[in-house]
C-alpha positions in Angstrom: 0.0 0.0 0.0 1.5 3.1 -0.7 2.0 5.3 2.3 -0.2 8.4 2.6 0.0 11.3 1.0 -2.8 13.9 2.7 -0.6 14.8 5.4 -1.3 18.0 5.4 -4.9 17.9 6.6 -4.5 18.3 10.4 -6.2 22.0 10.2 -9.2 20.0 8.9 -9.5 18.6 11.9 -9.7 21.9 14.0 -12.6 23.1 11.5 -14.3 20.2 11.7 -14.6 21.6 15.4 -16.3 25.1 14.2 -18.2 23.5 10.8 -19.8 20.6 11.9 -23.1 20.4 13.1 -24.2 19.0 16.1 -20.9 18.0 17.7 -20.7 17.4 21.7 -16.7 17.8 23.1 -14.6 15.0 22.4 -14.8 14.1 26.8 -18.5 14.0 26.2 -18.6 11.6 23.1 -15.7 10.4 22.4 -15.2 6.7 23.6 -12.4 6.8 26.5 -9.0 6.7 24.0 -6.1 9.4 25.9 -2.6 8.3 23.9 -4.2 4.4 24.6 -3.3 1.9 22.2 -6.0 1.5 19.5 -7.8 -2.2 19.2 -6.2 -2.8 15.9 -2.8 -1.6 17.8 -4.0 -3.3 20.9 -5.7 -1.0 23.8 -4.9 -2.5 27.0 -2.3 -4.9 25.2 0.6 -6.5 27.7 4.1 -6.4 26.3 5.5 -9.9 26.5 8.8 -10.7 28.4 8.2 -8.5 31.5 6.2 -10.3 33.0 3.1 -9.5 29.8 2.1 -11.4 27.5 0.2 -9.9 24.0 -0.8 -13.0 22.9 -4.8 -14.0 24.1 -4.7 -11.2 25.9 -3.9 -8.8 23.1 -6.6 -10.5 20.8 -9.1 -10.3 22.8 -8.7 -6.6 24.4 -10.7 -4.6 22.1 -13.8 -5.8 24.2 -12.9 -4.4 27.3 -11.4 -1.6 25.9 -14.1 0.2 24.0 -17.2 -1.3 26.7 -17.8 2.1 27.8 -18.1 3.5 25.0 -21.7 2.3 23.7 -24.1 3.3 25.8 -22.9 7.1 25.0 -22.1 6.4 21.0 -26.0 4.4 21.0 -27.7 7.5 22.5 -25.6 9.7 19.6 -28.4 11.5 17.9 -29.3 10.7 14.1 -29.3 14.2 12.4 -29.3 13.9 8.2 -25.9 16.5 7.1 -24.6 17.2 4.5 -22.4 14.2 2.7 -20.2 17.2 0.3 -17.2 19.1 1.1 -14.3 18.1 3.7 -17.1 15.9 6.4 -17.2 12.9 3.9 -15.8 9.5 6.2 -12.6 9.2 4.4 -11.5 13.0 4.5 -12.0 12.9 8.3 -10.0 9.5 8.1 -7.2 10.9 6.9 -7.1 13.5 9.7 -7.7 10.7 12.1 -4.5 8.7 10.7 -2.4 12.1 10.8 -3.1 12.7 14.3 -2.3 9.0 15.3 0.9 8.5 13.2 2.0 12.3 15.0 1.7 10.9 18.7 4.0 7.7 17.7 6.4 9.9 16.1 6.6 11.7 19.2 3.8 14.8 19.5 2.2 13.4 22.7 0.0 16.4 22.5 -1.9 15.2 19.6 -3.8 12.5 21.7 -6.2 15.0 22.7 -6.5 15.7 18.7 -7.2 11.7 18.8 -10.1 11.9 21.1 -11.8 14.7 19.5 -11.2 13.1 16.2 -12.8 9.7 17.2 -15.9 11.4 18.5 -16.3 13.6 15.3 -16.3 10.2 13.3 -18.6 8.6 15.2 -21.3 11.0 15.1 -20.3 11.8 11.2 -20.3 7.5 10.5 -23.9 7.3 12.3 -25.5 10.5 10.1 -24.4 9.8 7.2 -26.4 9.3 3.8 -26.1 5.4 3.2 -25.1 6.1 -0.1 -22.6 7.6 0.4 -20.9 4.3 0.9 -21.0 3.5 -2.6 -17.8 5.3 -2.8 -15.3 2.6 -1.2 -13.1 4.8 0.3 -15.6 5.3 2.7 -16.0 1.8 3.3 -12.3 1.3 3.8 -12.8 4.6 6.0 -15.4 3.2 8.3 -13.6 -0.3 8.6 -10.4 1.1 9.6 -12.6 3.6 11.9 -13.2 0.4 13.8 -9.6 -1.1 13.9 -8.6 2.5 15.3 -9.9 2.8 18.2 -13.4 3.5 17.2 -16.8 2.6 18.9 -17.2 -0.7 18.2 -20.9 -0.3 18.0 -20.7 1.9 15.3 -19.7 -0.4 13.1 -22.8 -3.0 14.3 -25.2 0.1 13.3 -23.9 0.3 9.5 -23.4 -3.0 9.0 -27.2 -3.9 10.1 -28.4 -1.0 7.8 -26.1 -2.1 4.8 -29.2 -3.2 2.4 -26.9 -2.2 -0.1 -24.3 -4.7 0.2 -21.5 -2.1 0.2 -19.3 -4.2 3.1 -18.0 -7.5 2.9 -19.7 -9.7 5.2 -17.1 -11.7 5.9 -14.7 -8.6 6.8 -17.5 -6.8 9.1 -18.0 -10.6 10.7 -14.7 -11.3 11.4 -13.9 -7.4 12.7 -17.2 -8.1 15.0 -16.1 -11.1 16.8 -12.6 -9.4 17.0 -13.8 -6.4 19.0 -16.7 -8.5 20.7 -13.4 -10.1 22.3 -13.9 -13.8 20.0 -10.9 -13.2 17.6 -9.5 -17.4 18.3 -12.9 -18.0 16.9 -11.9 -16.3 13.5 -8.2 -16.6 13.6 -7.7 -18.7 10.3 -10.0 -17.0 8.3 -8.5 -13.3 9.3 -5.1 -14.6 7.8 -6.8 -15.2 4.8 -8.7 -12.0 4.7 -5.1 -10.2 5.6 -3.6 -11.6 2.5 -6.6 -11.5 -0.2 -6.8 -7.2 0.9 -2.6 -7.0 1.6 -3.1 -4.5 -1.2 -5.9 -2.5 -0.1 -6.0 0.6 2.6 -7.4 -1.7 4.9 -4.9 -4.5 4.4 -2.2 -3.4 7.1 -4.7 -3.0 9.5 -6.0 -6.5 8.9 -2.9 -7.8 8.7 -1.9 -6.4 12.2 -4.9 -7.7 14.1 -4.7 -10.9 12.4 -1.3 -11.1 14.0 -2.5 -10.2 17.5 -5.0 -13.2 17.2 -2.9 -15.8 16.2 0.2 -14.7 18.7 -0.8 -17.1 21.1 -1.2 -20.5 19.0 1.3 -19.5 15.8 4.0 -16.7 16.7 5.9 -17.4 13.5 2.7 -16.9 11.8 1.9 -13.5 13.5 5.5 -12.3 12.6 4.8 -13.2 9.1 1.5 -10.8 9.0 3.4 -8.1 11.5 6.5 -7.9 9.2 3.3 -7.6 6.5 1.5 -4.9 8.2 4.7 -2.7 8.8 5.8 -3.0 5.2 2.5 -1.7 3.9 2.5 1.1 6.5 5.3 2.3 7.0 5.7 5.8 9.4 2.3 5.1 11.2 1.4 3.9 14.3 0.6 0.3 12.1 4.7 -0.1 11.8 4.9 1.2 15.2 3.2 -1.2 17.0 4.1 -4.3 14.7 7.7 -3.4 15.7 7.4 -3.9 19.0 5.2 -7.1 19.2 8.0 -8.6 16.4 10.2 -7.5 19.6 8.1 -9.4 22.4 7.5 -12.3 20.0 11.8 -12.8 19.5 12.1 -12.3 23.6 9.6 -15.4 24.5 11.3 -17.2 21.1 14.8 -16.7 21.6 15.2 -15.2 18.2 18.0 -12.9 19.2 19.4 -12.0 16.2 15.8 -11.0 14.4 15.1 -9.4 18.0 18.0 -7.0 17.5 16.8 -6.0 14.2 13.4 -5.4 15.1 14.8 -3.2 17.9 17.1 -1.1 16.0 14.4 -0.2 13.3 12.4 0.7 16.4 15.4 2.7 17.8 15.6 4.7 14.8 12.2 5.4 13.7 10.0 5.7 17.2 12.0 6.4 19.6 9.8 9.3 20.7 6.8 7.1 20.7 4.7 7.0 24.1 5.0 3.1 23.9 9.0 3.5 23.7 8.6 2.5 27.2 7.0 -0.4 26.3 10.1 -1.3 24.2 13.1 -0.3 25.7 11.7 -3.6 28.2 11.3 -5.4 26.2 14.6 -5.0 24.8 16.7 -4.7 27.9 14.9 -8.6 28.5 15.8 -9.6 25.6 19.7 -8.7 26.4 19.8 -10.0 29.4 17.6 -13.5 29.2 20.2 -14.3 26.1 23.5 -12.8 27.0 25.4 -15.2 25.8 24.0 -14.7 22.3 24.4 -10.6 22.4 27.9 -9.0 21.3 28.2 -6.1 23.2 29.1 -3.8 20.3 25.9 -4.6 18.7 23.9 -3.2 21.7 26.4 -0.1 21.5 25.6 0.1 17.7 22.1 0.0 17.8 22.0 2.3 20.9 23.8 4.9 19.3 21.2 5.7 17.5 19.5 7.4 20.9 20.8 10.5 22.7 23.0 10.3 25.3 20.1 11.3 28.0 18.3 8.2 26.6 21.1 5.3 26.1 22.1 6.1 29.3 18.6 5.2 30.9 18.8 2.3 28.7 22.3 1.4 29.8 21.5 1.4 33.8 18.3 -0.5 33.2 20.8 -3.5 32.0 22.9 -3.1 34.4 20.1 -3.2 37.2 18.5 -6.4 35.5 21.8 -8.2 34.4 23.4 -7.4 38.1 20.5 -8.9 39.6 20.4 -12.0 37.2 23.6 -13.1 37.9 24.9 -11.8 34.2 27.9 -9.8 35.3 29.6 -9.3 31.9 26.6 -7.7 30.8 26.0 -5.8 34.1 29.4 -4.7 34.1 29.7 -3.9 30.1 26.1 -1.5 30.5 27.5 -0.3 33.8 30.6 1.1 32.6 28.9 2.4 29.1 26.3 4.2 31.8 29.2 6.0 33.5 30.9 7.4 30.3 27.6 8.8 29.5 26.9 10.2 32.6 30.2 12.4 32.6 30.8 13.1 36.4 30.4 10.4 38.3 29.4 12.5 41.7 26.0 13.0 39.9 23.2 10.7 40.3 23.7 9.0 37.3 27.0 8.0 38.1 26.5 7.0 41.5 23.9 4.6 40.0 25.8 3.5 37.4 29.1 2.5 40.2 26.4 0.8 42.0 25.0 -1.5 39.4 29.1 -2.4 38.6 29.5 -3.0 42.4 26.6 -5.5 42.3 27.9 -7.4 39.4 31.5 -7.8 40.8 30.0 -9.6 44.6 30.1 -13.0 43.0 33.3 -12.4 41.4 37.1 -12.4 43.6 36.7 -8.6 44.0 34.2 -9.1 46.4 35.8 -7.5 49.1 35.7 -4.7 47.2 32.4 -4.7 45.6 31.1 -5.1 48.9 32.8 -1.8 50.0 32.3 0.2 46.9 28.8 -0.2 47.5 28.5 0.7 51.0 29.5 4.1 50.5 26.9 5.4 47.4 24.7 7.5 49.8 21.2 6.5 50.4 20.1 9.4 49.1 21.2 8.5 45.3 19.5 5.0 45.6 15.7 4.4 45.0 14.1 2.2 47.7 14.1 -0.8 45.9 17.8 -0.2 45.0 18.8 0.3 48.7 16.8 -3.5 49.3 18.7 -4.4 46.9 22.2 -3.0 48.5 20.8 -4.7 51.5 21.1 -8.0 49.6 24.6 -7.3 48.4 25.5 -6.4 51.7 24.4 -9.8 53.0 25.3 -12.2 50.8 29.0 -9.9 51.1 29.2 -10.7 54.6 28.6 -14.5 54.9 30.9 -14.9 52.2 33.4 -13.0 53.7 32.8 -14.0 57.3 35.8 -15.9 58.3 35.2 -19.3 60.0 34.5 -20.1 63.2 37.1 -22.4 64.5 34.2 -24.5 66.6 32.8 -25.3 62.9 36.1 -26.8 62.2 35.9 -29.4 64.7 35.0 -32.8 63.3 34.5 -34.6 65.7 33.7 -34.4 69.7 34.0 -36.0 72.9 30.2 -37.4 72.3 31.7 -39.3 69.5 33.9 -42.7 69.0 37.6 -41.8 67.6 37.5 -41.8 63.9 34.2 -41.1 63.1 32.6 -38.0 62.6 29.3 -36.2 64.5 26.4 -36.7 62.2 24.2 -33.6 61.3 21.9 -34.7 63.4 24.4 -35.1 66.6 25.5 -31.5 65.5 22.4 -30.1 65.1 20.8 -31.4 68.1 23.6 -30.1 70.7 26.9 -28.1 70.5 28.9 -25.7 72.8 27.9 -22.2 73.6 30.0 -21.1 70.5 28.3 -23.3 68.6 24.7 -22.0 69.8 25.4 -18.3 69.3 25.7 -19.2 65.9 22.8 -21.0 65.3 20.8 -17.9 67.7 22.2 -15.6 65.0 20.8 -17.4 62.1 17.1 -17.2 62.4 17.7 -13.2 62.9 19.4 -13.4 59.4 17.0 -15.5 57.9 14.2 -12.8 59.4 15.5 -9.7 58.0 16.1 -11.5 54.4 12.4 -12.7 54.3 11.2 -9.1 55.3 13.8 -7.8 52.5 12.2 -10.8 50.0 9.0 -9.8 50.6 9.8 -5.9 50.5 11.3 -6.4 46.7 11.5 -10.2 44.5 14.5 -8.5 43.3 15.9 -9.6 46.3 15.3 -13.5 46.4 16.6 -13.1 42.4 19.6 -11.7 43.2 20.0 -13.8 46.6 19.3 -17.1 44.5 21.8 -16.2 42.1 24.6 -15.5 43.8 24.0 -18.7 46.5 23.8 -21.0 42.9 27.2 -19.5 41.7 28.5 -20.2 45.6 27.3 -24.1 45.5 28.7 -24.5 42.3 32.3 -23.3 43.1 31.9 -26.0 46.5 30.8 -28.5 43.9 33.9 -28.0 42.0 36.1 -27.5 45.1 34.4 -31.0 46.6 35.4 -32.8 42.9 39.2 -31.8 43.5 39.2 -32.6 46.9 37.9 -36.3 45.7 
């Protein structure tokens, strides 16, 4: 499809505003939209690999999304208008697609624009001269209404007054189940319909749901129609959001290598989108889960692309997540990338960015250190979680570095025959007052980590991982002592 041309038309949708009769205020009408996702680009969608998932979820938002929207589109009044001039459907579209493609592209103030604009259609769609449909750009405009964050009910009243025959029924069936929240019902026959219209205006838009229904059972599939939906749409919010569910499909896949160029067209064509968010992690998952598979000068490469003020956000948000995994390469790699960035390091960014390199280096030798390092960031430059997470460090620091106690040495006692050793439960069950202060100590311990555990997960994570690394190195010192 080739890309818009009518770009120009925003002012059309401010006198719309004066020329149109018998618009209400966008609040009043309009169903509830702010910068929200649109059904076709998933209102209410979850971003998979943080703990979301767009796949049934995603399909079946629309529903929920655009439920409190009917009763007030239903009690729209009916008023006969004229059908000439700027008002026709697909004029007012094109405004529509204008103001949507702007927010993505980063004019956040343009989602009021998007309200207004959704109302206007509504009412327009509703008192409009059927005939006016025998012009297909109209259909196409009232269809894509629907995928855009329209009221769904809108499209219910045209279709049950088409005597005409100027939609397809099996389009305006599928589209119905797909906002009624029963899009699995349809998903095999949406692909088709995705593919037979790839080359009409509403083709990317078919394309794009169809790839939000069949997520959940066929993610290759749903790439397939993404990548299709992008490549007809380029520069609009289409593109945007099949970009970033191409991302959250490679994260839950393992895909790293189509993951990373997914995110760098992202990177360098939304970056200013209000779902960048959304992205950036989804991204820093995907780095982290498959480290091993990521050269670091690719994640420099495709970050350059950002300003400084924003790969450096992106750089201590890897270093937070790959410190607490256990992935101290990475950690320490993002870490150290963070600092350059952040120029002095007695600034806040640079306290951060020492503190997520301190974290990666406590299962390392230098955690002495590390241990050290991180005691004296003030509290000040940590967020609460991060000072749980300090906490953490700070523990797992201290039993690691504690040295012995010489009664814990012993193996054997007078309670015992000579050569063999006290069982765990002889030790257990008894000891000398050296021995009990220990075990008097150790409930304390295991009292302030469950209050930390519970304060923050972060903390069991990052407690987890550094107690597997610690049985691992006794595994291996327990095979050479053997």
């Amino acid at each position: 499809m080739k890309r818009r041309q009518h770009r120009h038309l925003l002012p059309l949708a401010f006198s719309l505003a004066l020329t149109a009769t018998g618009v209400v205020r966008a609040e009043d009408a309009a169903p509830p939209a702010a910068h929200a996702e649109t059904p076709a680009t998933g209102h209410g969608e979850t971003s998979a690999g943080h703990g979301e998932t767009p796949a049934p979820a995603a399909a079946e938002a629309p529903a929920a999304a655009h439920g409190a929207a009917t009763s007030t589109a239903e009690a729209l009044p009916v008023t006969p208008q004229d059908d000439g001039g700027d008002t026709v459907p697909y004029k007012m579209l094109r405004s529509l697609q204008f103001v949507q493609d702007s927010v993505v592209l980063g004019d956040h103030s343009a989602s009021e624009m998007q309200r207004f604009m959704l109302g206007t259609i509504d009412k327009r769609l509703r008192a409009v001269d059927p005939a006016v449909f025998d012009d297909d750009r109209n259909v196409d405009a009232a269809l894509i209404y629907a995928m855009s964050g329209g009221n769904p009910q809108t499209l219910e009243y045209l279709v049950a007054r088409d005597v005409n025959g100027y939609f397809d029924n099996r389009v305006t069936d599928i589209l119905r189940k797909y906002l009624s929240g029963k899009g699995l019902l349809v998903a095999k026959t949406l692909v088709d319909m995705a593919q037979e219209y790839k080359d009409k205006k509403i083709g990317p838009y078919l394309a794009l749901v169809g790839g939000n229904v069949t997520i959940a059972k066929s993610p290759e599939e749903a790439l397939k129609l993404y990548d299709l939906a992008r490549l007809n749409a380029p520069g609009t919010i289409i593109e945007e959001a099949a970009l970033r569910r191409s991302v959250a499909i490679c994260v839950d896949k393992g895909m790293v290598d189509q993951g990373m160029e997914y995110s760098q067209r992202y990177i360098r064509r939304f970056l200013h989108s209000p779902y960048a968010s959304q992205f950036a992690d989804l991204f820093v998952k995907l780095l982290v889960d498959h480290d091993h598979d990521v050269k670091p000068d690719d994640v420099i490469g495709i970050l350059s692309f950002m300003d400084d003020a924003r790969q450096r956000e992106i750089y201590l948000r890897i270093a937070r997540a790959a410190a607490i995994a256990g992935k101290g390469e990475l950690a320490r790699m993002a870490a150290g990338r963070a600092q350059a960035l952040s120029g002095d390091n007695n600034n806040a960014f640079g306290a951060l960015a020492d503190f997520y390199g301190g974290m990666a280096a406590i299962p390392t030798d230098k955690i002495d250190t590390a241990a050290r390092d991180i005691s004296t960031i003030a509290d000040k430059a940590l967020s609460p979680r991060d000072q749980i997470l300090r906490a953490a460090a700070r523990s797992v620091a201290e039993q690691v570095l504690r040295q012995p106690d010489a009664a814990s040495l012993t193996q054997g006692s007078a309670n015992t025959p000579d050569g063999q050793e006290a069982s765990s439960e002889q030790t257990a069950g008894g000891g000398s007052a050296g021995e009990g202060a220990v075990f008097d100590a150790a409930p304390a311990a295991g009292s302030q980590s469950a209050d930390l555990q519970n304060t923050d997960p972060a903390f069991s994570s990052f407690v987890t991982s550094s107690r597997s690394q610690l049985d691992e190195i006794d595994g291996l010192l327990n095979k050479e002592s053997n």
